[in-house]
C-alpha positions as CSV (number, residue, x, y, z in Angstrom):
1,X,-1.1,30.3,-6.8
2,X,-4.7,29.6,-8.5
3,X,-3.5,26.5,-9.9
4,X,-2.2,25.3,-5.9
5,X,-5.5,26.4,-4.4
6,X,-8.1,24.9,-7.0
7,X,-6.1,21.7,-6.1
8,X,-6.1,21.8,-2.9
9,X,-9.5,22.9,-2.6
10,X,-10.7,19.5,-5.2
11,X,-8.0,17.3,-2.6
12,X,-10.5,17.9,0.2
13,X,-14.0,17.9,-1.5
14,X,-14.3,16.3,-4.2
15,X,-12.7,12.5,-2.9
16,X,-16.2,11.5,-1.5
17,X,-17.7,11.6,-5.0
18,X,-16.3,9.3,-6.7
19,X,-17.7,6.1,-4.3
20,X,-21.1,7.5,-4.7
21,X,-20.2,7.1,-8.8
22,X,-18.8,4.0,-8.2
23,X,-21.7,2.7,-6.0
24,X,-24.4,4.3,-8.5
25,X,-22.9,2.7,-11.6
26,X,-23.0,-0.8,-9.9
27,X,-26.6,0.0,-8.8
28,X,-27.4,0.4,-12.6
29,X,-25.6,-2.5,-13.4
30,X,-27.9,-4.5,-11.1
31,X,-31.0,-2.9,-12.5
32,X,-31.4,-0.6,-9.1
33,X,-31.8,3.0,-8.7
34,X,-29.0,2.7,-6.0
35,X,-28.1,5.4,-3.2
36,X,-27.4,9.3,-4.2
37,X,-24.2,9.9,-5.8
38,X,-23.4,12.2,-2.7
39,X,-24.4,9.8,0.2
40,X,-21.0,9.4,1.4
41,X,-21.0,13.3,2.4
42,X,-24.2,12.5,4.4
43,X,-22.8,9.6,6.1
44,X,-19.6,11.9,7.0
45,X,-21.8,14.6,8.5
46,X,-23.9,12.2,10.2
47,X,-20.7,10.6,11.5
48,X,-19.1,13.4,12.5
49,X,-22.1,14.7,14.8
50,X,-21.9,11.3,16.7
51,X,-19.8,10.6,19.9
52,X,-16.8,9.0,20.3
53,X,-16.5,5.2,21.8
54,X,-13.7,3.6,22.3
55,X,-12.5,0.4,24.4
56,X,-10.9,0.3,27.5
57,X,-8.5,-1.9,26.0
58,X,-7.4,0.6,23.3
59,X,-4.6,3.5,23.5
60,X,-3.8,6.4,21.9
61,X,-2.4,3.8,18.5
62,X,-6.4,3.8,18.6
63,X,-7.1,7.4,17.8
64,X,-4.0,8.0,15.9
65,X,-4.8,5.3,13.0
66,X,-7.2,7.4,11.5
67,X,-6.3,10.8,12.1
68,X,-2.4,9.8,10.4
69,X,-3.9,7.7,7.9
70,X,-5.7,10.5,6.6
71,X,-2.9,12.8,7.2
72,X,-0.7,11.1,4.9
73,X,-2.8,10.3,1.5
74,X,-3.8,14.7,1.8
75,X,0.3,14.8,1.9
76,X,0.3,12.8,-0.6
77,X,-2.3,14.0,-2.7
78,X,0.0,17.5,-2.8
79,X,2.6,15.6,-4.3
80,X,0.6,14.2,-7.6
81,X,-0.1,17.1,-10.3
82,X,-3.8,16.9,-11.2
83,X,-3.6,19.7,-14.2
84,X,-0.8,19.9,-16.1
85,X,1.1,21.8,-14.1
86,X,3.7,21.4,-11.0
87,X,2.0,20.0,-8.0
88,X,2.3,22.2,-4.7
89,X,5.4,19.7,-3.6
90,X,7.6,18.7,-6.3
91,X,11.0,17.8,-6.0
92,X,13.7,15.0,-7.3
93,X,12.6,12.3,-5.6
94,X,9.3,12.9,-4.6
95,X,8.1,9.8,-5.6
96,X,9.7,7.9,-3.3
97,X,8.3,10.1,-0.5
98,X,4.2,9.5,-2.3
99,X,5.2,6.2,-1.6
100,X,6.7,6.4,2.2
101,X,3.5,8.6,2.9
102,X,1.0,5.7,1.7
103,X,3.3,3.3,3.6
104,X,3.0,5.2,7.1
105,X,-0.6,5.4,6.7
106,X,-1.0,2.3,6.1
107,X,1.2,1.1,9.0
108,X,-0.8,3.3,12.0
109,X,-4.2,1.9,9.7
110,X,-2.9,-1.7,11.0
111,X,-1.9,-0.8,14.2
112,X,-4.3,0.9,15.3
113,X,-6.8,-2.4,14.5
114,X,-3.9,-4.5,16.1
115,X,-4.4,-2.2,19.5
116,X,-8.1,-3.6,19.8
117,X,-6.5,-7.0,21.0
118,X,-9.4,-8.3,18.2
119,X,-8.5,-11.6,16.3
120,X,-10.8,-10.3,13.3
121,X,-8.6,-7.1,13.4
122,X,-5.5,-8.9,13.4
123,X,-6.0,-11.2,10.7
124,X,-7.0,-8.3,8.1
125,X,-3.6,-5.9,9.7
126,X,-2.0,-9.2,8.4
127,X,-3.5,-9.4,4.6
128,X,-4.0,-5.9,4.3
129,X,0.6,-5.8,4.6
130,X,0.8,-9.0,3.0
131,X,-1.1,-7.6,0.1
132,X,0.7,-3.8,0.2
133,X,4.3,-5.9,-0.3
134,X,3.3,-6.7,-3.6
135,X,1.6,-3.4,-4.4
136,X,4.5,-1.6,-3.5
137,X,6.6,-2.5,-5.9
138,X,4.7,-2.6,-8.5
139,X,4.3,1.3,-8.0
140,X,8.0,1.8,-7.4
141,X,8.1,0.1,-11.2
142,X,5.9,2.1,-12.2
143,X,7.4,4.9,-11.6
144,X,10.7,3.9,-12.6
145,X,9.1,3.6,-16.2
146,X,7.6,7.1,-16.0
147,X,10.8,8.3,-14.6
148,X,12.9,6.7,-17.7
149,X,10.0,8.5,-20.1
150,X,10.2,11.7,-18.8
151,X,14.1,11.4,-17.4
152,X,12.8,12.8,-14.1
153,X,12.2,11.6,-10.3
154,X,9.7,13.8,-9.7
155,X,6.0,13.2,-10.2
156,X,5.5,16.2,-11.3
157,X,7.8,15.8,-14.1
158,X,6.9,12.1,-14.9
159,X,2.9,13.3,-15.6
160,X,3.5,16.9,-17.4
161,X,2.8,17.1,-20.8
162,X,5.9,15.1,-22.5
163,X,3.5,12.1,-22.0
164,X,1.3,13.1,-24.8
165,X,4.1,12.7,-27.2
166,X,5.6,9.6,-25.7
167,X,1.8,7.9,-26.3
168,X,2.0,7.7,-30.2
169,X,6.0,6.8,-29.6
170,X,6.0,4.3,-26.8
171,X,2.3,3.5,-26.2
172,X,3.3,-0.4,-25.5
173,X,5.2,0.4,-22.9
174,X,2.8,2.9,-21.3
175,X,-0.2,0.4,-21.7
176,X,1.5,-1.9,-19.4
177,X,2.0,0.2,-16.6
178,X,-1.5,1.8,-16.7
179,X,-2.8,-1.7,-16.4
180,X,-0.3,-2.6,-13.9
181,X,-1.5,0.6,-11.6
182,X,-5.0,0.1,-12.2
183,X,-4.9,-3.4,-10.5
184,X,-3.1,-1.4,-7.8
185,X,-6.0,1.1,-7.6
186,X,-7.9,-1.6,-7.0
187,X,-5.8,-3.3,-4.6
188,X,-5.1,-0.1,-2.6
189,X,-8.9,0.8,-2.0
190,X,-10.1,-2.6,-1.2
191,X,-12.2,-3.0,-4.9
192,X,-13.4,-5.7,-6.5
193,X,-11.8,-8.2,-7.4
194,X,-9.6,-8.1,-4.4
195,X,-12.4,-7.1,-1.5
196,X,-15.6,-6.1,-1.1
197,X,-16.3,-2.6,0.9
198,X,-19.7,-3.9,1.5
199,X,-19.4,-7.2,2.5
200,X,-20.2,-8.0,6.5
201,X,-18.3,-11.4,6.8
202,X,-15.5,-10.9,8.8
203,X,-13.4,-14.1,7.4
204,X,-13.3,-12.5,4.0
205,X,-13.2,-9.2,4.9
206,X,-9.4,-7.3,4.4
207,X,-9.8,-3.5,5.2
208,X,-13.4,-3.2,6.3
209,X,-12.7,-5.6,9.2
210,X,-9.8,-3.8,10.5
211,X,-12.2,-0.3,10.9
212,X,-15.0,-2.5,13.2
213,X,-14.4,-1.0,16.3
214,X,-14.6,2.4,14.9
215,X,-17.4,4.5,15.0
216,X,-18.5,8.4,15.1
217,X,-16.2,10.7,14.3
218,X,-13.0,8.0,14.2
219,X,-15.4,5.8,11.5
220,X,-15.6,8.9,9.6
221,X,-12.0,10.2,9.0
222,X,-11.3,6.4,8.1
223,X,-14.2,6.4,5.1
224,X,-13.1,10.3,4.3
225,X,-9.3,9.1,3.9
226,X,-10.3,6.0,1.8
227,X,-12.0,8.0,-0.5
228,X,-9.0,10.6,-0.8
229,X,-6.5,7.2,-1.3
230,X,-8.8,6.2,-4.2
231,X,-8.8,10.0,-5.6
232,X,-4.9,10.3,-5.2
233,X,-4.0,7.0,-6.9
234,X,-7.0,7.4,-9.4
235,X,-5.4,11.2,-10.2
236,X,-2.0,9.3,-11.4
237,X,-4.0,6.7,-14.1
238,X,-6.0,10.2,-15.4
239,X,-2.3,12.0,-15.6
240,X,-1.0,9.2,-17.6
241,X,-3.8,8.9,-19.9
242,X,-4.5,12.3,-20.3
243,X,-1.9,14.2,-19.9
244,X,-2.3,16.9,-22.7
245,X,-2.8,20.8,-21.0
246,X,-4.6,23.7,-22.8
247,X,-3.0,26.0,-21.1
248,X,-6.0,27.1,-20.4
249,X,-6.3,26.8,-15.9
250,X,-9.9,26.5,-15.7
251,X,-10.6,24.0,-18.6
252,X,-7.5,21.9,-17.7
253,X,-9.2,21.7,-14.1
254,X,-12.4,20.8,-15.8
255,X,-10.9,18.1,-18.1
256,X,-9.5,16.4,-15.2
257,X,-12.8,16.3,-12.8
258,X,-14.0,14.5,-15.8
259,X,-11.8,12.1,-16.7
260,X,-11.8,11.3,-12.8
261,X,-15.4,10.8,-12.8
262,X,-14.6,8.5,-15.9
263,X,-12.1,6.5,-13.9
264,X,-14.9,5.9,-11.2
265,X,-17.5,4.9,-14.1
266,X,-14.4,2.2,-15.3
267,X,-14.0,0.7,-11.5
268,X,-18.2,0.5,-11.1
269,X,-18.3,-1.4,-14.3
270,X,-15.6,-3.4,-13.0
271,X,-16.8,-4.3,-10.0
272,X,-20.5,-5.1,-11.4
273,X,-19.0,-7.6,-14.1
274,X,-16.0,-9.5,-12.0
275,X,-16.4,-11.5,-8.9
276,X,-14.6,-11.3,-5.8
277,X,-11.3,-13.0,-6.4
278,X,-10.2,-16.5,-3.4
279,X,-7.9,-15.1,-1.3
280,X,-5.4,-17.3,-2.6
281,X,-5.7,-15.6,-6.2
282,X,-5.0,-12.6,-4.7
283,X,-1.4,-12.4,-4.5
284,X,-1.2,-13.8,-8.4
285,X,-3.2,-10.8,-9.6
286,X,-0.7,-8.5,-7.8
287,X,2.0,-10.3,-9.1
288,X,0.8,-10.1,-12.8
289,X,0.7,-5.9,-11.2
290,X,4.3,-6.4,-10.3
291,X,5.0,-7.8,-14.0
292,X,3.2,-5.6,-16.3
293,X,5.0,-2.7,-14.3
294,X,8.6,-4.2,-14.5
295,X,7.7,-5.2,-18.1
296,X,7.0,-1.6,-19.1
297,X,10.0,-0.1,-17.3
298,X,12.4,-3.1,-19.3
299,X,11.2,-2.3,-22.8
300,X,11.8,1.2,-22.2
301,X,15.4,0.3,-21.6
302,X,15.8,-0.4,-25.2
């Protein structure tokens, strides 16, 4: 019961950390101080005391976008195991349901920037599925090779501790899909090389153009469930890299906040020495995701 309320308790605060990591690491990169490390909880607090605006031309799609799209990654989040132990929903099959539960909150994400009626909007609903076809299946293979590791379809039984041993056994295997769900991480929570959160020119612009008419309290669930996203999906990298437990609950706990704070260090040094990729590269990159995935799941089939 400890175990189920520490991660809980890290699902809901500890997300809008790891962009303020991110962002300070690239700040150092660039030879600036950069913002605090916990100026995204400012922004949500500043956003959440603001009024609501919507457009006449929007409906309820409007509202429901952010409210469901953070709805679903918390859901989701309670299906990946953080510590070494069961997450709070296991079950055969649950991976199939992390990955229906990113899909629907993906899908009211792109509708409700379809129900503004705004060209900009539209165009990044239409890149930001285009993109997720790909991404989607190279998570499915993913899993399929942690399922064939661990002979389990749940998450929670794909990311216990057998992993540890299947590292100095099958490392090859398990290289290939951490790579190939890494370039999803990225993909997922519109990184570089695939987008730029802080870019403001709407023709190169995937998922920050399809949150433009949201503001106040809407703008603020939107950045709160893209920093849960990029702690749920960065959770499942840490699980398969490290996935030895003490036994010990608190020091388990404590060995995973770091190694998540790690992960963000990796994605700001990332994002400080690559470029943003041509749209047209894009799709290749996923597609080498897609690869490495299914590679990793066929050699484990020997």
């Amino acid at each position: 019961m400890t175990d189920h309320l520490i991660h809980v308790l890290l699902l809901v605060l500890l997300p809008p950390l790891l962009p303020g990591v991110i962002a300070k690491v690239k700040a150092r990169f660039a030879g600036r101080v950069g913002p605090p490390v916990l100026q995204l909880y400012y922004d949500l607090f500043k956003l959440l005391r603001k009024e609501l605006i919507a457009s006449r031309t929007t409906t309820w799609v409007f509202l429901a976008g952010p409210a469901v799209g953070l709805v679903t990654v918390l859901l989701a989040g309670l299906v990946v195991p953080m510590s070494g132990r069961a997450a709070p929903i296991a079950f055969a099959g649950d991976m199939i349901l992390f990955v229906y539960l990113m899909a629907l909150g993906r899908f009211f994400t792109t509708a409700a920037a379809m129900d503004t009626g705004s060209a900009f909007e539209g165009m990044g609903s239409v890149r930001e599925v285009s993109f997720a076809s790909l991404a989607e299946p190279a998570t499915l293979l993913g899993f399929l090779a942690l399922g064939r590791l661990a002979q389990s379809l749940s998450l929670s039984g794909m990311l216990d501790g057998v992993l540890s041993e299947t590292w100095l056994a099958r490392g090859t295997p398990l290289v290939f899909v951490v790579v190939g769900l890494f370039i999803v991480l990225l993909a997922e929570n519109c990184r570089i090389p695939f987008d730029d959160p802080n870019t403001h020119l709407e023709l190169t612009m995937i998922h920050e153009v399809m949150v433009l008419d949201h503001g106040g309290p809407a703008l603020a669930l939107v950045l709160y469930g893209a920093a849960v996203k990029l702690y749920v999906l960065g959770a499942i990298i840490v699980r398969i890299m490290a996935p030895v437990a003490t036994g010990a609950l608190f020091l388990d706990w404590a060995a995973f906040v770091a190694a998540m704070l790690a992960l963000a260090a990796v994605v700001g040094i990332v994002e400080s020495v690559m470029a943003r990729l041509r749209l047209i590269h894009v799709p290749r990159l996923l597609t080498a995701a897609c690869l490495l995935c299914g590679f990793g799941f066929v050699l484990l089939m020997r």
